[in-house]
C-alpha positions as CSV (number, residue, x, y, z in Angstrom):
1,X,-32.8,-72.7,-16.3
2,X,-30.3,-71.4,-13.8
3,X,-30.1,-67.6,-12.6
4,X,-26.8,-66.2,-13.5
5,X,-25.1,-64.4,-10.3
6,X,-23.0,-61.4,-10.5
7,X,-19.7,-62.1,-9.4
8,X,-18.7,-61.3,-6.0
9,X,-16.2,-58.5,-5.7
10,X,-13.3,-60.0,-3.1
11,X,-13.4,-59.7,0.7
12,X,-10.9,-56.1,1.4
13,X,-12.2,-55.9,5.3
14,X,-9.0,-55.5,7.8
15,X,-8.8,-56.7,11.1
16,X,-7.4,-54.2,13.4
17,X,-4.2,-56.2,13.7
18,X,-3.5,-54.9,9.8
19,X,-4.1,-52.2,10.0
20,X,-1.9,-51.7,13.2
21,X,0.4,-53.0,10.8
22,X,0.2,-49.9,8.5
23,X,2.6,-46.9,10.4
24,X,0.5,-43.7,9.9
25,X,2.8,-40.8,11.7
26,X,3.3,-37.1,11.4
27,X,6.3,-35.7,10.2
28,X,6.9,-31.9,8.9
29,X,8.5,-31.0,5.9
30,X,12.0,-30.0,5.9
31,X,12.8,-28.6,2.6
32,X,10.7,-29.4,-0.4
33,X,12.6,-29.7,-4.0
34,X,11.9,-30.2,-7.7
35,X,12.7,-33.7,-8.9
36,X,13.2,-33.0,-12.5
37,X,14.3,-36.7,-13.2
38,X,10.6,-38.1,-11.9
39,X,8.7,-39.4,-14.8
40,X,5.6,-37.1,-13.6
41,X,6.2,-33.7,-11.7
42,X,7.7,-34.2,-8.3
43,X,9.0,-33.2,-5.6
44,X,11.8,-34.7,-3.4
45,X,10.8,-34.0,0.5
46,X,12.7,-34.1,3.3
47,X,10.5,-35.0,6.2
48,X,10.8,-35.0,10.0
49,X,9.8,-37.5,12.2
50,X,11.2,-36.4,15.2
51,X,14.2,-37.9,17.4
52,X,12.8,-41.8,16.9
53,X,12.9,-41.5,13.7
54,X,14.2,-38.7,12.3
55,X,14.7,-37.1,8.4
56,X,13.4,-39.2,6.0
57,X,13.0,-38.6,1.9
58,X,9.9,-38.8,0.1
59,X,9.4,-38.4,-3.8
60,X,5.8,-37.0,-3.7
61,X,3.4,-35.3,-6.4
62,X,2.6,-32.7,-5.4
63,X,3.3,-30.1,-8.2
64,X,0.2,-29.3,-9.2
65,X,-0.9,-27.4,-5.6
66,X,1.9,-26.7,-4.0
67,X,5.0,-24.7,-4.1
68,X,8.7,-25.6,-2.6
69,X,8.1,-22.9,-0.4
70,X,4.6,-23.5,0.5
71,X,5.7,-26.6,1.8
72,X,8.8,-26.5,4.2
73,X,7.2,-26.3,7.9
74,X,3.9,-27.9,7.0
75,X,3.0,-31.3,9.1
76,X,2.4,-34.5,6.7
77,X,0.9,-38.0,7.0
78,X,3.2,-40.7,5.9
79,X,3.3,-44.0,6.1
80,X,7.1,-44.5,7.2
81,X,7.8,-48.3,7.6
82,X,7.3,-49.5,3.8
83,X,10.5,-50.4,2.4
84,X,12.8,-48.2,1.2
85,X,11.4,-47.7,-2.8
86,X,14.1,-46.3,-5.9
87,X,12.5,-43.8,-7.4
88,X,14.7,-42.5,-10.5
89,X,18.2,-41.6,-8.7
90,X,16.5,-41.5,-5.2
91,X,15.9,-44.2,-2.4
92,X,12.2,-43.1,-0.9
93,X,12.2,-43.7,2.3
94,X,8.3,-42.9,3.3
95,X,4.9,-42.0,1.6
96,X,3.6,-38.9,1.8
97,X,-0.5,-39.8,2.2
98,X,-2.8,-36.7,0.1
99,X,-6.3,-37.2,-1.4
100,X,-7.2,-36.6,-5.2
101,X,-9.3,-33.7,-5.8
102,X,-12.1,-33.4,-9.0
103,X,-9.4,-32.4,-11.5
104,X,-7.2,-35.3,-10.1
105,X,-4.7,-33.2,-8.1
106,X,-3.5,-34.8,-4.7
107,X,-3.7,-32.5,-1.9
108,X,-2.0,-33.6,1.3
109,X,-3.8,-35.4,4.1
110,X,-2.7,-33.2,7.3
111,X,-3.3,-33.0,11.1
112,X,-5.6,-29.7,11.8
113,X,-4.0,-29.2,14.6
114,X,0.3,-29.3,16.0
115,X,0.6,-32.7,17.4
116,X,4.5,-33.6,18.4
117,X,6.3,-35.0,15.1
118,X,6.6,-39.0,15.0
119,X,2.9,-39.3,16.4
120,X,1.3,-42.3,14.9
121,X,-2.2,-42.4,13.5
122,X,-4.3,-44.5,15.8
């Protein structure tokens, strides 16, 4: 009689020459819009990444905590050198990183302090 092994879930470690791959910067919202063609509540974003890589756009979902106005001057994570992604009528040019709280609401992932826009995450 043989034992019966759980499977093995797959190897997901990085080496730190992926995740250098992954551009992690700061950038702080522009303006902040509703995006009423998204499938889900949206927003479009317009984000600043500073002189090297200036605005980009960002569909992100974010309804459900913030407001337009809550959001224009705040600093953001994104991940800025993904490919361009369609999203409905819109080209996203960046993702906007955020956490999901218990009732599944992302709240953004934010520096706690000013850092000069364009910083990357190291």
């Amino acid at each position: 009689m043989t034992a019966m092994t759980e499977p093995q879930p797959p190897d997901t470690s990085l080496t730190w020459d992926d995740f250098m791959k992954v551009e992690l910067r700061v950038g702080r919202i522009v303006s902040a819009e509703p995006f009423p063609k998204a499938r889900k509540p949206a927003y479009i974003l317009q984000v600043d990444f500073g002189p090297e890589l200036g605005v980009r756009k960002s569909s992100a979902q974010i309804t459900a905590l913030y407001t337009p106005e809550q959001l224009a001057g705040r600093l953001v994570m994104a991940v800025v050198n993904f490919p361009p992604k369609q999203i409905g009528p819109i080209m996203s040019e960046c993702l906007v990183t955020g956490f999901h709280n218990a009732q599944g609401e992302v709240a953004l992932c934010v520096p706690d302090q000013d850092v000069p826009l364009g910083t990357r995450l190291l």
